[in-house]
C-alpha positions as CSV (number, residue, x, y, z in Angstrom):
1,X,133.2,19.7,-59.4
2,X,136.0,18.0,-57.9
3,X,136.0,15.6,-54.7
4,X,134.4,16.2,-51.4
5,X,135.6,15.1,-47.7
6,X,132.6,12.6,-48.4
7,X,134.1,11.2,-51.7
8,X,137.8,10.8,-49.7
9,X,135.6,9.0,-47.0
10,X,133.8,6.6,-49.4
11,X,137.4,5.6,-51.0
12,X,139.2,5.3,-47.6
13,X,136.4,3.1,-46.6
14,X,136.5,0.8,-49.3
15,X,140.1,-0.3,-47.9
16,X,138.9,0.3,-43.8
17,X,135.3,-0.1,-43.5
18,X,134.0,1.7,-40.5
19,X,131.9,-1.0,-39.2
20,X,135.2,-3.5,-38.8
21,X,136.7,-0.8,-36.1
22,X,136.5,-2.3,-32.8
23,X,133.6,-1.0,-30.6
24,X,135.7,1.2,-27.9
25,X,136.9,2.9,-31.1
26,X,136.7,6.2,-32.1
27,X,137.5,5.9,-36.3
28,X,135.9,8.3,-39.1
29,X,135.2,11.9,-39.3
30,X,135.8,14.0,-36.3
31,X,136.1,17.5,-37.7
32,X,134.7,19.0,-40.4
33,X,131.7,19.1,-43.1
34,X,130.9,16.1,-45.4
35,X,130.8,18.2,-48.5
36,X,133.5,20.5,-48.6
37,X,135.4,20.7,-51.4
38,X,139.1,18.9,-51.1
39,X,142.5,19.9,-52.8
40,X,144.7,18.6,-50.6
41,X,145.4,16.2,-47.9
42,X,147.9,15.5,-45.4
43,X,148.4,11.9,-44.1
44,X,150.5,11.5,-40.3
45,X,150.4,8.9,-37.6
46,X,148.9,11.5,-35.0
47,X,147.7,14.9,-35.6
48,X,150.3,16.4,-33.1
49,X,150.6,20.8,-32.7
50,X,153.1,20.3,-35.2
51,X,150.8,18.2,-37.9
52,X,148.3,20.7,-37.0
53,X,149.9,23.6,-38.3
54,X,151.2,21.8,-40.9
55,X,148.0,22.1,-42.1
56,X,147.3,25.5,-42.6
57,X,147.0,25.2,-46.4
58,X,145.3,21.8,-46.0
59,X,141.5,20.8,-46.7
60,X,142.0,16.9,-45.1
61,X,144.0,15.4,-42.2
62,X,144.3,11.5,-42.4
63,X,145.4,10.3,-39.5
64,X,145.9,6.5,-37.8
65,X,145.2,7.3,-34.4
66,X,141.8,9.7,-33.6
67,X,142.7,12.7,-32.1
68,X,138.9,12.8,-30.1
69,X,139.2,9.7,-28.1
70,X,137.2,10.1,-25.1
71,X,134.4,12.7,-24.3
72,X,135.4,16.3,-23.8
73,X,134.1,18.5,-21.5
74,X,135.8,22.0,-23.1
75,X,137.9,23.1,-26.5
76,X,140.3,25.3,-24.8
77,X,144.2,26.5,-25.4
78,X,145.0,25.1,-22.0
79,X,145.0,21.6,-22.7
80,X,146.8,20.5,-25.7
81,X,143.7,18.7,-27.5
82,X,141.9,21.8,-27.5
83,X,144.7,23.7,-29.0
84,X,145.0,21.1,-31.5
85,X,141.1,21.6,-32.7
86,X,141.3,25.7,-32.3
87,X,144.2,24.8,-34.6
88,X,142.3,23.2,-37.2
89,X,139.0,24.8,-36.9
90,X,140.9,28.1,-37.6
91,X,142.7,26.9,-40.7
92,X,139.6,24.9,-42.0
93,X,141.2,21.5,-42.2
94,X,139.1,18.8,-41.8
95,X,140.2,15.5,-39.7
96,X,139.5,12.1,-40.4
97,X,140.8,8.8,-38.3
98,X,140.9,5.4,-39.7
99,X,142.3,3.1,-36.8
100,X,141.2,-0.3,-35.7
101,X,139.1,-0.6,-39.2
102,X,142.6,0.3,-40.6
103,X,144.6,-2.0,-38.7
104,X,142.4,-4.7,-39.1
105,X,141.7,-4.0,-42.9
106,X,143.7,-6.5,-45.8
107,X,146.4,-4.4,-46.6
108,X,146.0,-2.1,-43.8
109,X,148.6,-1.3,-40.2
110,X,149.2,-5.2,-39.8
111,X,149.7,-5.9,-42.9
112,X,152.3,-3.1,-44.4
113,X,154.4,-4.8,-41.2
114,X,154.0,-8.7,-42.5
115,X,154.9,-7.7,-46.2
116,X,157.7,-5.2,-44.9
117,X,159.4,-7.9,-42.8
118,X,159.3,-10.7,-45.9
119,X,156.7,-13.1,-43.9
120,X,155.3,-15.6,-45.9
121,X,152.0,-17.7,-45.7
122,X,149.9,-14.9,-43.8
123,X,147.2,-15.9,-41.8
124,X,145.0,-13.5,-39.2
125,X,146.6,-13.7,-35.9
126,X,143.3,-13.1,-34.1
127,X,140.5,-16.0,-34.6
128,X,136.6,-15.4,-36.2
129,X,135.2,-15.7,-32.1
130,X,137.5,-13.5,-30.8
131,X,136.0,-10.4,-30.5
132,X,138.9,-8.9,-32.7
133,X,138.4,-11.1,-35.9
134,X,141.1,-10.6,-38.2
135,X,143.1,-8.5,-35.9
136,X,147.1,-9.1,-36.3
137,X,149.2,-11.3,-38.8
138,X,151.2,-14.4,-38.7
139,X,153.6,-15.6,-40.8
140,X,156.6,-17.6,-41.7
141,X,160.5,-16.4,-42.5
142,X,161.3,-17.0,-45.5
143,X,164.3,-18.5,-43.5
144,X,165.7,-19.5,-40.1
145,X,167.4,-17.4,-37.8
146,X,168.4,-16.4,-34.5
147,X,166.4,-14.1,-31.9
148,X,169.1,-12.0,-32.6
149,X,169.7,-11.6,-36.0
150,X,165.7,-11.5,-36.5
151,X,165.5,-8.8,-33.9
152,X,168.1,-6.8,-35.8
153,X,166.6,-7.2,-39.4
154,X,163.4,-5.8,-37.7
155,X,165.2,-2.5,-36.4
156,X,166.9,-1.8,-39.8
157,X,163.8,-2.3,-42.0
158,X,161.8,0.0,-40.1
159,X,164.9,2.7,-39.6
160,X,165.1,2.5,-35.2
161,X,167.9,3.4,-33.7
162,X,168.0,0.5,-31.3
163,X,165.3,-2.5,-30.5
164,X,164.4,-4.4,-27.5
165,X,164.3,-8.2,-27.9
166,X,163.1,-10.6,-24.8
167,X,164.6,-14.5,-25.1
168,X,167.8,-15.9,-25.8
169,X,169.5,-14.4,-28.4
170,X,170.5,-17.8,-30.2
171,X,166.9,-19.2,-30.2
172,X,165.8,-20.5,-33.8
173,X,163.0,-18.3,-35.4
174,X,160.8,-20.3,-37.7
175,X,157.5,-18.3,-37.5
176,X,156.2,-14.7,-36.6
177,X,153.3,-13.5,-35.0
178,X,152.5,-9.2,-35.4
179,X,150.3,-6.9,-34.1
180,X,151.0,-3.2,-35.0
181,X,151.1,-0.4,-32.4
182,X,149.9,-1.3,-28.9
183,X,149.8,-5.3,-29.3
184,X,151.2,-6.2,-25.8
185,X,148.7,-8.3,-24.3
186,X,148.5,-12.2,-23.3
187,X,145.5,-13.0,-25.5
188,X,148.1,-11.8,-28.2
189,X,150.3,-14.4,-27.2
190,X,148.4,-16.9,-26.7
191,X,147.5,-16.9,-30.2
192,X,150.8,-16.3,-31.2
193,X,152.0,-19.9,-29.4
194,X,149.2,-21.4,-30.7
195,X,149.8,-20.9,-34.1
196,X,153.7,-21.7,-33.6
197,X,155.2,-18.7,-33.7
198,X,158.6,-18.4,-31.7
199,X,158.2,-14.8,-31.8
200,X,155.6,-12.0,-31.6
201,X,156.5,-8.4,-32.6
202,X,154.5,-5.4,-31.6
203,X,155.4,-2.3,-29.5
204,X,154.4,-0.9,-25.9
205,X,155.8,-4.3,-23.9
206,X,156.0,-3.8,-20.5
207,X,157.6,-6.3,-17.7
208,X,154.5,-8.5,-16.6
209,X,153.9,-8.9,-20.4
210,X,157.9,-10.2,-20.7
211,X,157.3,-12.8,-17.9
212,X,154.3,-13.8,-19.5
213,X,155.3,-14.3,-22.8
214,X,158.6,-16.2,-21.9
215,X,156.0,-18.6,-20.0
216,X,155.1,-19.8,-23.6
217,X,158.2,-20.0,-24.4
218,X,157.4,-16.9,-26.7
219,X,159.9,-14.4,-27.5
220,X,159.2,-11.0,-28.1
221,X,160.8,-7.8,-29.8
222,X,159.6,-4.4,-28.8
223,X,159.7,-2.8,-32.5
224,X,157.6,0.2,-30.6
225,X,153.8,1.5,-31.1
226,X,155.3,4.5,-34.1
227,X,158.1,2.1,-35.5
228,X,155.4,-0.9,-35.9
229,X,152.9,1.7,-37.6
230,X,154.6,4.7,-39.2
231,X,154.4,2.2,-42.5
232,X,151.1,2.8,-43.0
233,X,151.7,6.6,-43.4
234,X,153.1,6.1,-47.1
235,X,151.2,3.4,-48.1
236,X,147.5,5.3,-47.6
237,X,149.6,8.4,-49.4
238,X,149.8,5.7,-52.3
239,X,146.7,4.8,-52.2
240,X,144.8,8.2,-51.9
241,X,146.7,8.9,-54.9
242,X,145.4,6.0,-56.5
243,X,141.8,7.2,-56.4
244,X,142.6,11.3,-56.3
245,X,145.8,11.8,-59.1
246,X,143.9,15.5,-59.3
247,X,144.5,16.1,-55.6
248,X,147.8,17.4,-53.5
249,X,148.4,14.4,-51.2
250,X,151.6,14.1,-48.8
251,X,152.9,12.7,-45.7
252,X,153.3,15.0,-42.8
253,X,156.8,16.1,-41.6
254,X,158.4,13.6,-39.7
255,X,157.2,14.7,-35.3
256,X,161.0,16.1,-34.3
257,X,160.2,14.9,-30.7
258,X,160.4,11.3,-32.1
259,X,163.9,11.8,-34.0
260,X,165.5,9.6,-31.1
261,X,163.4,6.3,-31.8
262,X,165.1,6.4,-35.6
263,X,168.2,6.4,-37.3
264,X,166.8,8.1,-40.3
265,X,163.5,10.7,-40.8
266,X,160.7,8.3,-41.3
């Protein structure tokens, strides 16, 4: 017999326990039954309508981000949530969300960021007492450079058509602080100036956050929440495939309403 939603669970949790999610989370299986049988799988950042019918010849959604977030009150086609679980109830696909445990996991969100910008000497952003242990990365360039240039490098290695930097554009850049996806936050940069990081990268800055930051002398670059995260897509394909070679495993289609954040099809 070949491999349950169970045995995919077991694997992706060997990478992203459960019990490291943070406790407002809402990671692990959220539709579907533990032991039916799985061909093939589709990984995505969200499970938007059009991952959803995507997966009409799917037995496994994978996302990042959990599509049940709070409690509902009704599965209806009137709100977009409930169309998205008609959606998958009709087609039989199950859905399973690996987020905080994922970001915080070695090798997980935070780290597909460090190792695609060339940071060395990684350390955890986010300290043991912190409520958020092992959240985030920090690391050093490999090199010196400017706000700028730095900023720059960041939008072509994860393919965005533009990038928002906050600080002077000539400040020297020895060391980088990172949290993946919604990172925007002053305990974030308070570690981050801690640790002596000129720089902290994560997406969803808003102004109050800028003014903070700059305080610190911090500088910041907006790499946004799906350009800091959309990594991760390929490397859980990789990794499924590491365990299942038997089963179909792919990326979802890039979301078309996201073509104007990059300059290529993630």
């Amino acid at each position: 017999m070949g491999q349950t939603v169970n045995d995919i669970m077991e694997y992706l949790e060997r990478l992203a326990p459960l019990n490291a999610a943070l406790e407002w989370d809402n990671s692990g299986l959220l539709i579907g039954e533990r032991d039916k049988p799985v061909e093939r799988i589709l990984v995505a950042l969200d499970c938007t309508d059009e991952v959803a019918n995507e997966a009409e010849d799917v037995d496994l959604i994978i996302t990042h981000h959990p599509l049940i977030f709070r409690p509902i009150k009704s599965i209806t086609s009137d709100t977009a949530l409930g169309r998205r679980i008609i959606t998958l109830l009709r087609g039989g696909a199950s859905l399973y969300s690996a987020h905080t445990n994922l970001d915080i996991a070695e090798g997980g969100v935070n780290d597909a960021l460090f190792d695609a910008l060339g940071l060395i000497n990684k350390e955890p952003l986010m300290p043991p007492d912190s409520g958020e242990a092992g959240l985030g990365r920090a690391g050093a360039l490999p090199a010196k450079a400017r706000l700028d240039e730095f900023a720059d490098f960041v939008r072509k290695i994860l393919g965005l058509r533009h990038i928002r930097y906050f600080g002077s554009p000539s400040f020297p850049i020895f060391k980088a602080g990172l949290v993946g996806g919604s990172g925007s936050a002053y305990k974030y940069f308070k570690e981050a100036a801690a640790k002596g990081c000129q720089v902290y990268i994560t997406g969803d800055i808003k102004y109050h956050d800028v003014q903070a930051a700059l305080d610190m002398d911090l500088c910041l670059i907006d790499a946004t929440h799906i350009g800091s995260e959309t990594l991760m897509v390929k490397k859980l394909v990789e990794y499924l495939r590491g365990g299942f070679p038997e089963a179909e495993i792919r990326a979802a289609e890039f979301d078309k309403r996201m073509e104007g954040w990059f300059g290529h099809n993630n």
